[in-house]
N, C-alpha and C positions, 0 to 999 in steps of 0.2 A: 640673602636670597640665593636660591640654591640656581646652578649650572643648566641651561635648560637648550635643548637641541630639538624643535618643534619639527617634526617630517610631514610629508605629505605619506609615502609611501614606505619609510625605514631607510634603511643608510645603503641607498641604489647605487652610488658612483662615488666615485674615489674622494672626490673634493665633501662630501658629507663626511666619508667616514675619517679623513684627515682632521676637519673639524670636531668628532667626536674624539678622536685622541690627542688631539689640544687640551678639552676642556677636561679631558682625565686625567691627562699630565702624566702616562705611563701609557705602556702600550695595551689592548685590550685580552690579550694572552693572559697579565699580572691581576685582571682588574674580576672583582665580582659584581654580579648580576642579580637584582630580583624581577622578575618578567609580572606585571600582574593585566589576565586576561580581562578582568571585569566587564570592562565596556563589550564585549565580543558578543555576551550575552544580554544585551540588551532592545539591538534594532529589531524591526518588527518581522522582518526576517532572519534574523540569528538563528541558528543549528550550531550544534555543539561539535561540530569538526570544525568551526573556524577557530574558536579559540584551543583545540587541539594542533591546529597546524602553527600558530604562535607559539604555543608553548614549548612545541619540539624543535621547530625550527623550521618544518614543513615550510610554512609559507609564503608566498613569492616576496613578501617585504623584509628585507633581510633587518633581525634584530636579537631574536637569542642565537642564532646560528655563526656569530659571528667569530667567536675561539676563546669565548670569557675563560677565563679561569672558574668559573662557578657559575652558574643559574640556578636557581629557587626561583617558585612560584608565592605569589601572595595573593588569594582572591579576598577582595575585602568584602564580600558577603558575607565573610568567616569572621573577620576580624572583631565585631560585636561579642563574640562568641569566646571569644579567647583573649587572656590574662594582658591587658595591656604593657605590660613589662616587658615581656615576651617577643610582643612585633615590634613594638617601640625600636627593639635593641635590633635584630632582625634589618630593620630598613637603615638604622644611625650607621651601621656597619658594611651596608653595603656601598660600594661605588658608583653603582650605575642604579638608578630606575628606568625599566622599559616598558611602556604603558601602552597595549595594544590599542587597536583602535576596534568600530562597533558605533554604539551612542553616546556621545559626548555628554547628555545631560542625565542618562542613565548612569554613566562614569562622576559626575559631577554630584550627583547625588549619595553615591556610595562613600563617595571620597569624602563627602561631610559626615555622612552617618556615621562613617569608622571611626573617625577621628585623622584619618590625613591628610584632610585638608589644612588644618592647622596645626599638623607637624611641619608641611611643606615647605613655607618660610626661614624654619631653622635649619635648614640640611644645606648649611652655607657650602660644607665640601663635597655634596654630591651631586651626581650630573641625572637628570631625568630629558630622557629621551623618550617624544610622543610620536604614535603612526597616527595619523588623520583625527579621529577621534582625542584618543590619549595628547594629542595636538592641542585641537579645538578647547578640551577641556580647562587650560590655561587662562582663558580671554573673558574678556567680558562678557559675551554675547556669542551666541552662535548666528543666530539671522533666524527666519521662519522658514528658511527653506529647509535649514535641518534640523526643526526639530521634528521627533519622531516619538521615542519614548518619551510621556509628558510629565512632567516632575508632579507631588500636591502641590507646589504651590503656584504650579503655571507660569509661564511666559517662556524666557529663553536665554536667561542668564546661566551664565558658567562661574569657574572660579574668582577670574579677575585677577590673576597674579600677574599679569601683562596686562599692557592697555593697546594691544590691537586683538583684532579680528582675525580666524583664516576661512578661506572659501578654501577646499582642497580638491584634489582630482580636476584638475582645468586642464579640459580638452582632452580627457581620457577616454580610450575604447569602451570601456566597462559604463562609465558613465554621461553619454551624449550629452544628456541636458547640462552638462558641468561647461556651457560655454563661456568666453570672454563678455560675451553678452548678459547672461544672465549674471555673472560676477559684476556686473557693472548693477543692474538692479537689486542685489542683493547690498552689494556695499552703502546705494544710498539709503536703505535704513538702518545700517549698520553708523550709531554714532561714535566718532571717532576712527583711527588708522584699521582698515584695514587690508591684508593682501590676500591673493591670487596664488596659488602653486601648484604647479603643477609635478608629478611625481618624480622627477628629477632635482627637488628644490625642498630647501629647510631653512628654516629660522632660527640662528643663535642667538642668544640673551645671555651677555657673563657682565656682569659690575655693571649695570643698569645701560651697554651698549648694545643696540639689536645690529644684527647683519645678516643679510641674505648669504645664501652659500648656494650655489645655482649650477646644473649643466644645462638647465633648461629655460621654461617660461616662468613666468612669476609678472605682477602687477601691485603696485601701493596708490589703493584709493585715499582720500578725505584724506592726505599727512596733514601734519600736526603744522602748523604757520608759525 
């Protein structure tokens, strides 16, 4: 299972980005990047400067701007389209996946159509860093509050490569309703673990141990007994 650094908001405070150069095992200067916007274009309000500010670095959630030695973009709307050999090798060779955020199951969806979702699994020596979305899309479930863009085949499943949940943006300006309150409603239909974070706050997963990595708030509903 591949290296996975779940964010709320990108690598905001020192203690995230320590943890991302843990799990790369060299410093982020040495390491390459493929940034893939996808999800950005999906929510029901998406415009196409937000995944232009991910891409360049614009954007206030620090993730390609950080000093990689390389960034490539990968949007996998294309990848249908193009020579499986090609991106296979493309993504085997990169060190970092940064997966913007947008809609988690408009991401979820893509990620199966292309085919990498079930490359994921094998990319034992790479690190996949999600913002919100690119997050969410790891888990089981998103909950009904977000879902937005609706898959064909309905409901509200994600990928499942983790067995918890995230609620993100808790108690953020941009988004009020994102309270401790409603993360409590949301998690009880949420079956199984899941957390609360707030944009200060990421979830690392390496060798099947999860660990919060925090300057902020965070919350673990329904743990596991």
């Amino acid at each position: 299972m591949m290296k996975l650094l779940l964010t709320d908001s990108g690598v905001k405070n020192a203690s995230i980005q320590e943890a991302l150069v843990g799990l790369l095992g060299k410093p982020i200067g040495e390491s390459t990047a493929l940034c893939i916007p996808t999800a950005g274009y999906g929510s029901p309000d998406a415009d196409p400067a937000g995944p232009w500010r991910f891409i360049s670095g614009r954007s206030p959630h620090p993730m390609t701007g950080l000093g990689w030695k390389s960034v490539g973009v990968l949007e996998l709307t294309a990848l249908p389209s193009i020579d499986e050999v090609r991106w296979v090798s493309w993504v085997r060779e990169a060190d970092v996946l940064l997966v913007n955020g947008g809609d988690a199951l408009f991401l979820a969806h893509w990620m199966r159509e292309s085919g990498l979702a079930e490359l994921l699994p094998s990319l034992t020596d790479t690190v996949y860093v999600g913002l919100s979305a690119g997050s969410m899309v790891m888990t089981p479930r998103v909950g009904a509050d977000f879902v937005g863009w609706r898959p064909p085949t309905g409901g509200d499943n994600a990928l499942g490569l983790v067995d918890f949940s995230i609620f993100p943006h808790l108690d953020h300006p941009a988004c009020p309703e994102n309270t401790m309150a409603a993360a409590e409603r949301w998690a009880a239909e949420i079956t199984g673990p899941a957390y609360a974070i707030d944009e200060q706050t990421a979830i690392k997963v390496a060798d099947g141990a999860v660990e919060v990595i925090s300057e902020g708030h965070w919350k673990l509903f329904n743990p596991a007994s």
